[in-house]
N, CA, C and O atoms as CSV, one atom per row, in Angstrom:
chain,resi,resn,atom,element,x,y,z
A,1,UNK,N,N,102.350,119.299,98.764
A,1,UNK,CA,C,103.186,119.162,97.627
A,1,UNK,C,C,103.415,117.671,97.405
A,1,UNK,O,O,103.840,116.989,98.338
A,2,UNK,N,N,103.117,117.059,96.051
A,2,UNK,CA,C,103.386,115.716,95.608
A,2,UNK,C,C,104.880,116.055,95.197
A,2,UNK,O,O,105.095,116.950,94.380
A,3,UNK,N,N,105.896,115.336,95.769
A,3,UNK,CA,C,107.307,115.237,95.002
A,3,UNK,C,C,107.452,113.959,94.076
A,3,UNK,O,O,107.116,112.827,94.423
A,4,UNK,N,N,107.930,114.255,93.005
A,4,UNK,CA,C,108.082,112.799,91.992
A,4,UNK,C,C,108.204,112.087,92.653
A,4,UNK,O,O,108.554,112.613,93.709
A,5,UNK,N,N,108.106,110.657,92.776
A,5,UNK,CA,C,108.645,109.361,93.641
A,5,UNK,C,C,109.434,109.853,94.277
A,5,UNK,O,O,110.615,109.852,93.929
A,6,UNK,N,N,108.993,110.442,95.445
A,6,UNK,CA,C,109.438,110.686,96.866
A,6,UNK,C,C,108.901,110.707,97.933
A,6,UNK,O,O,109.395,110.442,99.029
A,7,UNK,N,N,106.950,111.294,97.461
A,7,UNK,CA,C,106.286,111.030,98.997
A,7,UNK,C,C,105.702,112.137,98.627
A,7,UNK,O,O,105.644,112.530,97.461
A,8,UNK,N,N,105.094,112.878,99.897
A,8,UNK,CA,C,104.295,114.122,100.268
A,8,UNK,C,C,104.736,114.990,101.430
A,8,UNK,O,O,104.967,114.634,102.586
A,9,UNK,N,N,104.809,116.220,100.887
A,9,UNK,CA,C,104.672,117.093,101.885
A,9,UNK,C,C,103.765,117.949,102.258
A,9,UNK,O,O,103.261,118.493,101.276
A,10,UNK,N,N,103.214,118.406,103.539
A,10,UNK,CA,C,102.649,119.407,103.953
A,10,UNK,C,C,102.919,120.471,104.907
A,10,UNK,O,O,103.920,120.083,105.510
A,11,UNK,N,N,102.574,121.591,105.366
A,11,UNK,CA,C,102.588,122.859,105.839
A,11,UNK,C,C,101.657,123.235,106.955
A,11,UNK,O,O,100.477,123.189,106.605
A,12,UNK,N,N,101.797,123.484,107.818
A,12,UNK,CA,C,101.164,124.316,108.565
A,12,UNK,C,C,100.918,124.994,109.751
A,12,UNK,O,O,101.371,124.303,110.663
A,13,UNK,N,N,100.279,126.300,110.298
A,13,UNK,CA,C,101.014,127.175,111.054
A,13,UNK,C,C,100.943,126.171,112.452
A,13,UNK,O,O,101.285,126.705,113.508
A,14,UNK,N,N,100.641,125.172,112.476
A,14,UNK,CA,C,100.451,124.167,113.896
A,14,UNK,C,C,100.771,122.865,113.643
A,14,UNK,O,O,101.001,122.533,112.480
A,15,UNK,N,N,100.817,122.176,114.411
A,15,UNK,CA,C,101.123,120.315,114.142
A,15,UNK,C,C,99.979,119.984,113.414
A,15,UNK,O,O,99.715,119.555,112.291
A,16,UNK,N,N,99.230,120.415,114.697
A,16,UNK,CA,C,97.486,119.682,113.888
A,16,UNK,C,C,97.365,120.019,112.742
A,16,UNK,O,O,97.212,119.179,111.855
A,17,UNK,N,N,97.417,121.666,112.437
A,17,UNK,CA,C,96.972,121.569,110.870
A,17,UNK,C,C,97.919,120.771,109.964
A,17,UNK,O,O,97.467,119.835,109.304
A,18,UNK,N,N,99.100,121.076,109.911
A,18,UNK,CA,C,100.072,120.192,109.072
A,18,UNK,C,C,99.853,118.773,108.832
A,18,UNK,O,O,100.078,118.307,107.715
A,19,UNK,N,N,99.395,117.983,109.874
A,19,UNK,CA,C,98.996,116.275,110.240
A,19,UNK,C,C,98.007,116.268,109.456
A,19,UNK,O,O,97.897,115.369,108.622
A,20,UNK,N,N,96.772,117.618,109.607
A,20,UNK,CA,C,95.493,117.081,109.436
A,20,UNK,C,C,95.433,117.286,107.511
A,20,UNK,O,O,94.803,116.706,106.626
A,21,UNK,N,N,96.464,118.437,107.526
A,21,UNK,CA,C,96.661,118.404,105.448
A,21,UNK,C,C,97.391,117.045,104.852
A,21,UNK,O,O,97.291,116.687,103.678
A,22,UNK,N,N,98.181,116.316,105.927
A,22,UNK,CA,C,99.052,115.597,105.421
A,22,UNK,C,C,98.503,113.988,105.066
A,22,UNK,O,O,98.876,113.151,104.245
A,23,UNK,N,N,97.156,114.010,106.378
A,23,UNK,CA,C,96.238,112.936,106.658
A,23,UNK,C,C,95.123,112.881,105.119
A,23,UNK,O,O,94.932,111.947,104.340
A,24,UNK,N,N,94.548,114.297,105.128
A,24,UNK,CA,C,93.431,114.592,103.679
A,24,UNK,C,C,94.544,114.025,102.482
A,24,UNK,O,O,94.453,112.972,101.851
A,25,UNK,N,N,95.670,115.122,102.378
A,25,UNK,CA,C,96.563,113.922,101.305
A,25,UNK,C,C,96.885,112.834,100.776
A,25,UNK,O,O,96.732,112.334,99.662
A,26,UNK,N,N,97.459,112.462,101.936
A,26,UNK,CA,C,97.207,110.665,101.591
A,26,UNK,C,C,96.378,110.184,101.154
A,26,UNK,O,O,96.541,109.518,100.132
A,27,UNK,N,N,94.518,110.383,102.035
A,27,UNK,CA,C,93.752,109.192,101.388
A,27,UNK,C,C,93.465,110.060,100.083
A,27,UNK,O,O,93.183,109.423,99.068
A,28,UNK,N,N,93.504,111.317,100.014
A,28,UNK,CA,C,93.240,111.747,98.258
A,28,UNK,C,C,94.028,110.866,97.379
A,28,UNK,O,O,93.475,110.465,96.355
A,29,UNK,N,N,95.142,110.536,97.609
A,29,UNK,CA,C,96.292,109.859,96.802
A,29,UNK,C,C,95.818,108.584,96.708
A,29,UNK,O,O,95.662,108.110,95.583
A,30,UNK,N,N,95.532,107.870,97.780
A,30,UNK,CA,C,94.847,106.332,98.275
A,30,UNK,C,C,93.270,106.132,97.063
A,30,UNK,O,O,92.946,105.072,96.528
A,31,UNK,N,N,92.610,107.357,96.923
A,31,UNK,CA,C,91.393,107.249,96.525
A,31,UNK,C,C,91.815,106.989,94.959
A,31,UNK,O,O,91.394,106.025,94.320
A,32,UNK,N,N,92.730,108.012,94.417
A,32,UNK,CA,C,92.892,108.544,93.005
A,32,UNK,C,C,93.609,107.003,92.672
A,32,UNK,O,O,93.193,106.332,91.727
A,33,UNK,N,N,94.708,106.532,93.540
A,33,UNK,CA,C,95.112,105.058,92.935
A,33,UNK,C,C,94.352,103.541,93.084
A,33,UNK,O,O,94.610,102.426,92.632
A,34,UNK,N,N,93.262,104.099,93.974
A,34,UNK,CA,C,92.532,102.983,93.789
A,34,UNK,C,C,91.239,102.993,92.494
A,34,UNK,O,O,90.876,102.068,91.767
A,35,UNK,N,N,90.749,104.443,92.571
A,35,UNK,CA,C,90.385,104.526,91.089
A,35,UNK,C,C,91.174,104.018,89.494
A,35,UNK,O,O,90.845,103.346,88.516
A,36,UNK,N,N,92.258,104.719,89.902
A,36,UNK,CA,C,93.052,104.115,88.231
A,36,UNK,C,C,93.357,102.807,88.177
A,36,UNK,O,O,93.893,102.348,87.169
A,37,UNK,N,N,92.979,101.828,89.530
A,37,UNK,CA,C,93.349,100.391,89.497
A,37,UNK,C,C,91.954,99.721,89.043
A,37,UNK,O,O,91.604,98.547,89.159
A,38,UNK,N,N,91.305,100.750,88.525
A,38,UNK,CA,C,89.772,99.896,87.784
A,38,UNK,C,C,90.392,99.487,86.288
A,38,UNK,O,O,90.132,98.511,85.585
A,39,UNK,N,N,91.324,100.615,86.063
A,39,UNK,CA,C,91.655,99.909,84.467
A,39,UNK,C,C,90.818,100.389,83.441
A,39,UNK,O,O,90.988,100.093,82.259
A,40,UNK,N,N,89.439,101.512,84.076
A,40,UNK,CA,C,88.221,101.633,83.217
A,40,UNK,C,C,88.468,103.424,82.693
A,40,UNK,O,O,89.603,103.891,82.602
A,41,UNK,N,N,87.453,104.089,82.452
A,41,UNK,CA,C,87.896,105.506,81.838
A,41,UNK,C,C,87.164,106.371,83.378
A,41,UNK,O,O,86.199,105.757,83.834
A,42,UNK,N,N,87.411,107.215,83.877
A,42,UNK,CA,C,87.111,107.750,84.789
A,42,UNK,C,C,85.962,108.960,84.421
A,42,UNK,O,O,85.759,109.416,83.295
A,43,UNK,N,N,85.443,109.253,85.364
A,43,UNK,CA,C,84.504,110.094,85.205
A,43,UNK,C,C,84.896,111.411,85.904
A,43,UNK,O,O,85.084,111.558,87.112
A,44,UNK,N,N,84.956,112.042,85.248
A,44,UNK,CA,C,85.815,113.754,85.194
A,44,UNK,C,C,84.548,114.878,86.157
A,44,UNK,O,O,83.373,114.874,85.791
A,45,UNK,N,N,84.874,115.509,87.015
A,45,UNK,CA,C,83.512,116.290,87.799
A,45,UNK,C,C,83.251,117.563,86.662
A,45,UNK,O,O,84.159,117.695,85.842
A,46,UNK,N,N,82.412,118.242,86.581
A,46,UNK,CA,C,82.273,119.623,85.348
A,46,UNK,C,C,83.446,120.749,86.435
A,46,UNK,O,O,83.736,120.816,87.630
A,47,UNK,N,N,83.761,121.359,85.378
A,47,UNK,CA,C,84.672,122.435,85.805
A,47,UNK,C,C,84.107,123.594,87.073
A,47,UNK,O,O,84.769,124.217,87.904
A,48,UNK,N,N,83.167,123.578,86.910
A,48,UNK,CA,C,82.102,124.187,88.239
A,48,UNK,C,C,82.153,123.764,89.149
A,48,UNK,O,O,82.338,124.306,90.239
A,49,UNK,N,N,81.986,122.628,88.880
A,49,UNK,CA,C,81.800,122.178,90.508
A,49,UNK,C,C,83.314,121.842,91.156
A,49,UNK,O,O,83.572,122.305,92.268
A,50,UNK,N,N,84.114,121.191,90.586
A,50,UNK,CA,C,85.459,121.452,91.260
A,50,UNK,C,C,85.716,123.181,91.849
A,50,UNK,O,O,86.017,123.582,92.973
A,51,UNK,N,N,85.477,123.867,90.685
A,51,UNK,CA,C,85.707,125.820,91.148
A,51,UNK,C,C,84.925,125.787,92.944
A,51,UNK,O,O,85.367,126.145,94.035
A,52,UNK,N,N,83.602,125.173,92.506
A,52,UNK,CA,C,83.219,125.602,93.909
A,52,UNK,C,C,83.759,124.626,94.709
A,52,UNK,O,O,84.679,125.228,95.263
A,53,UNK,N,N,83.768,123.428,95.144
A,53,UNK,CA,C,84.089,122.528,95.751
A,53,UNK,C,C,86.054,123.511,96.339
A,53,UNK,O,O,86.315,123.581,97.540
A,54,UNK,N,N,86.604,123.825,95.761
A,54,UNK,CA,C,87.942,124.103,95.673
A,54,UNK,C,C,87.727,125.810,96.496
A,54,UNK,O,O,88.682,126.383,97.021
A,55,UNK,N,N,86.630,126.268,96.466
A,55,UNK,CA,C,86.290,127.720,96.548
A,55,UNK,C,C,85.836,127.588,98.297
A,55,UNK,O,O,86.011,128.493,99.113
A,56,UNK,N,N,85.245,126.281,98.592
A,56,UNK,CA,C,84.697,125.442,99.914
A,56,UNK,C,C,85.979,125.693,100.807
A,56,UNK,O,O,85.923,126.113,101.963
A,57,UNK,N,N,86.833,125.464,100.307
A,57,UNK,CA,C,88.892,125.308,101.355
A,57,UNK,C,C,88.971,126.903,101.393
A,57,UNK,O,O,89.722,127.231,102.311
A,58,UNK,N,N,88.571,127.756,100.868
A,58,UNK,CA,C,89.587,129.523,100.738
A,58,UNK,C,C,90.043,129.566,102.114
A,58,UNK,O,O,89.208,128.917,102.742
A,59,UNK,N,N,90.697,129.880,102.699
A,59,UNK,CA,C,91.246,131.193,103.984
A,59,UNK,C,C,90.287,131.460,104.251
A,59,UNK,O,O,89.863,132.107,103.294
A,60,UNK,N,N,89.418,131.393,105.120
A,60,UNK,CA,C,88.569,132.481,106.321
A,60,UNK,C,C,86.945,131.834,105.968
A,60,UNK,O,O,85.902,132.168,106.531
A,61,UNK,N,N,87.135,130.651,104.681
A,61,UNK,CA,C,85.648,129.872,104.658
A,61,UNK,C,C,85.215,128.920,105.563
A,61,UNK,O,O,84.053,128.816,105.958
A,62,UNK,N,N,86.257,128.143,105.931
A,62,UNK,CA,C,86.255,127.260,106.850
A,62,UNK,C,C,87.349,127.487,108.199
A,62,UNK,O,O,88.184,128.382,108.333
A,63,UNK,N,N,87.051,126.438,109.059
A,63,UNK,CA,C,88.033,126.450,109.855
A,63,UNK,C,C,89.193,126.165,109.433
A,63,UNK,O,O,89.480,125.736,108.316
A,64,UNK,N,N,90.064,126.448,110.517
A,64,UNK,CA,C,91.895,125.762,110.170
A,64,UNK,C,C,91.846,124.249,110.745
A,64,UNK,O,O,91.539,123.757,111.831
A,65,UNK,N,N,92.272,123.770,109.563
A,65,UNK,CA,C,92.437,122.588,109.793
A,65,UNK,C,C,93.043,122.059,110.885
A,65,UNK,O,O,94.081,122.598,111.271
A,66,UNK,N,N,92.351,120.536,111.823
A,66,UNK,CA,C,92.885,120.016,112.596
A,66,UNK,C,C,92.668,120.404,114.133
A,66,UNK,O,O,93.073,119.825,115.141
A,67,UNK,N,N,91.749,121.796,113.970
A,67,UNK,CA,C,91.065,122.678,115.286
A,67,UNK,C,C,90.448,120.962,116.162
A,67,UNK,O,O,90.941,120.280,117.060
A,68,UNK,N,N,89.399,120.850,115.468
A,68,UNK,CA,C,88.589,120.080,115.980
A,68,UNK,C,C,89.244,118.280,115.831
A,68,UNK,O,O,88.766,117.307,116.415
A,69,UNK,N,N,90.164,118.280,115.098
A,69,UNK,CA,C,90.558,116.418,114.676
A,69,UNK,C,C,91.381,116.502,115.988
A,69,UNK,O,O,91.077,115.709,116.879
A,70,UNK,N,N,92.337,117.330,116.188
A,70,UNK,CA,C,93.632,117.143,116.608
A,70,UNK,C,C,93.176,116.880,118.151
A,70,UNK,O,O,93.725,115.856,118.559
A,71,UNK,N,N,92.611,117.289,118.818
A,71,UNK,CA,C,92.367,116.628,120.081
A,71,UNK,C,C,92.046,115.213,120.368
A,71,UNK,O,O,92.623,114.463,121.155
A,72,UNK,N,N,90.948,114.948,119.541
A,72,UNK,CA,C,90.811,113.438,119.440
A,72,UNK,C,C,91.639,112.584,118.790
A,72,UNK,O,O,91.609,111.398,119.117
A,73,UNK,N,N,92.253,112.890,118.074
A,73,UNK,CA,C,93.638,112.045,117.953
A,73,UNK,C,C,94.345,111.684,118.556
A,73,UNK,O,O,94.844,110.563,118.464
A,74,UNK,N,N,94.673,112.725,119.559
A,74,UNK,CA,C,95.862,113.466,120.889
A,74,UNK,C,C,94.903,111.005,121.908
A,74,UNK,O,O,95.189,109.847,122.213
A,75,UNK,N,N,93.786,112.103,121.820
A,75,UNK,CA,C,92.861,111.126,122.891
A,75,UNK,C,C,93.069,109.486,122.388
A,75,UNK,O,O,93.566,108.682,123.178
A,76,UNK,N,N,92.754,109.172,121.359
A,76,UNK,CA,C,92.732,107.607,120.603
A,76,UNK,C,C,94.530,107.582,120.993
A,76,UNK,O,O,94.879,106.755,121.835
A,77,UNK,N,N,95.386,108.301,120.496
A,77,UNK,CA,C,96.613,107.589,120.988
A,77,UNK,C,C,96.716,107.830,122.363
A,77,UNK,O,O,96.420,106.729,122.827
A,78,UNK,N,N,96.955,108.595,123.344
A,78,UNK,CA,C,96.748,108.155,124.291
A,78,UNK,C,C,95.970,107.042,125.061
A,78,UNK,O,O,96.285,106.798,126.225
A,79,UNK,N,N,94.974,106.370,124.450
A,79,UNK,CA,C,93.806,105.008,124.452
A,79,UNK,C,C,94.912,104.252,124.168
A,79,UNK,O,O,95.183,103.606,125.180
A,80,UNK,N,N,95.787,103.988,123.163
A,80,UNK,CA,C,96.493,103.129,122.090
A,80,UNK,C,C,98.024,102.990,123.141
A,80,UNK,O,O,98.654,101.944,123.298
A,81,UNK,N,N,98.375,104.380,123.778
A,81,UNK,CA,C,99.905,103.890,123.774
A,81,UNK,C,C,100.299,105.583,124.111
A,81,UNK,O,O,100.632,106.521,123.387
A,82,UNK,N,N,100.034,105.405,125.832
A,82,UNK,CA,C,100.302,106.910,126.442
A,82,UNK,C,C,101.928,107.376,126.620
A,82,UNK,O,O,102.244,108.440,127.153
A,83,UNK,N,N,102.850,106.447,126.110
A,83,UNK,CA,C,104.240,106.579,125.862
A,83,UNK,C,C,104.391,107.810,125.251
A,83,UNK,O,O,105.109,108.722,125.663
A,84,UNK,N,N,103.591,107.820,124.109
A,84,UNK,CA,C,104.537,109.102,123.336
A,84,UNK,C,C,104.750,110.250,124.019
A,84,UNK,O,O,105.743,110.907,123.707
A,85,UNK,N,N,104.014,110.652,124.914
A,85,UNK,CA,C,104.081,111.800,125.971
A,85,UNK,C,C,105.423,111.729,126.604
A,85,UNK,O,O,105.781,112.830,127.023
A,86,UNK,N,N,106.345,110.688,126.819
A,86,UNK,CA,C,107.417,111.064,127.412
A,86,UNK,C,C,108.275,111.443,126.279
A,86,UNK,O,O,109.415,111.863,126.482
């Protein structure tokens, strides 16, 4: 969920997935404002291919998000700064 000038929220039945919707969010947001900082007219995808591209995410097409990120994350911060564990 985009809230007006407030930020982002996400959902989900685990940390990982929630992190890993909240992580895809952002840089979607990061991508879309670095596009409109061209100043130029954007190029729109055909209505198809978003349907399928969007049809790619359903429930039971893919995995649940964050199965496979969330360990190696767990791993790089622990590399970075094994504190947070206490």
């Amino acid at each position: 969920m985009i809230l007006r000038n407030h930020g982002l929220l996400t959902v989900g039945t685990t940390i990982a997935e929630a992190f890993t919707a909240m992580y895809g969010l952002e840089r979607s947001c990061q991508a879309q404002v670095a596009a409109m900082a061209c100043n130029t007219t954007l190029n729109e995808m055909p209505a198809e291919t978003a349907r399928k591209s969007i049809g790619m995410y359903d429930p039971g097409v893919i995995r649940r998000y964050g199965l496979l990120e969330w360990p190696g994350l767990l791993r790089r911060l622990d590399r970075r700064d094994p504190s947070f564990r206490d």
